[in-house]
N, C-alpha and C positions, 0 to 999 in steps of 0.2 A: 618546428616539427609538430604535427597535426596526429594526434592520439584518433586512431577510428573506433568506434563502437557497434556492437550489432542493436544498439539501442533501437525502438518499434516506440515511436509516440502513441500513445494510447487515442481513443475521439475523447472530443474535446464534451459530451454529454457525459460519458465512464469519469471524466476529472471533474467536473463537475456536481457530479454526486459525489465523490469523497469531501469535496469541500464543504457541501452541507453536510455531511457526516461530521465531520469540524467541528462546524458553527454550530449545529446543535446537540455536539459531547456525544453524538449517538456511537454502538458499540456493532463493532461489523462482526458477521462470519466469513472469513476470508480465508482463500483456499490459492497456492503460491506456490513458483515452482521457487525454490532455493539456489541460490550460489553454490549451494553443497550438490546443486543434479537432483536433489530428492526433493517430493511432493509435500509440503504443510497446510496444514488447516489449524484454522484457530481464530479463538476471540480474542477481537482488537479494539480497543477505542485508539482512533487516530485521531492523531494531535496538530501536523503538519505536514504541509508538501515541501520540496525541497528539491532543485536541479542543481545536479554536479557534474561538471566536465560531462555535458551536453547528453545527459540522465535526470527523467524524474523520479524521484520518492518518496513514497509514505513512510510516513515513521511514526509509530503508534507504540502502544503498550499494551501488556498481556493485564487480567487482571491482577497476579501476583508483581505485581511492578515492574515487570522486565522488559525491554525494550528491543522491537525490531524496525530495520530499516528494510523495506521491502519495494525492489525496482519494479515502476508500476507495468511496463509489460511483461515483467513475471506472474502479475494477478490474475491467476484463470478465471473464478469470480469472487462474488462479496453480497455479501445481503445484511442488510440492515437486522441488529438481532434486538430484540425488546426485550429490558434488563428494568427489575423493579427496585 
C-alpha cells in the first residue's frame, strides 16, 4: 500500500542554496508554515537535508540549542543572516 503525500519538491537552485548554507555553518532567517497551521520565523543554522517517505527536510538548530525539522515546501523564504 502506497502512502500519498501533498509533498511540492521544491527547484533544485532553493536546495541548492541550503546546501551551501551547510557547507558553510551559515545561519538563515527562515520564515515557515508549521505542521501546527501557524506561521514561524526564525534563526536557523542548518545542519542537514533529509528525505523521508518521499519528503525533503531541513533540520537545523535555533541558537538556544533546539532543534527543528522543517518540510522544505513549507519554507515561504530564508535569507542568509550574518552572525559575528
Amino acid at each position: 500500500m502506497t502512502e500519498t503525500t501533498d509533498y511540492r519538491p521544491i527547484a533544485c537552485a532553493r536546495y541548492s542554496e541550503l546546501e551551501l548554507a551547510i557547507l558553510k555553518h551559515h545561519w538563515l532567517r527562515l520564515r515557515w508554515h508549521g505542521e501546527d497551521g501557524l506561521d514561524h520565523v526564525g534563526l536557523l543554522q542548518p545542519l542537514d537535508l533529509e528525505t523521508r517517505a518521499g519528503e525533503e527536510f531541513l533540520i537545523a538548530e535555533d541558537p538556544a540549542g533546539g532543534r527543528e525539522r522543517v518540510r522544505l515546501d513549507r519554507i515561504a523564504e530564508f535569507t542568509v543572516e550574518e552572525r559575528t
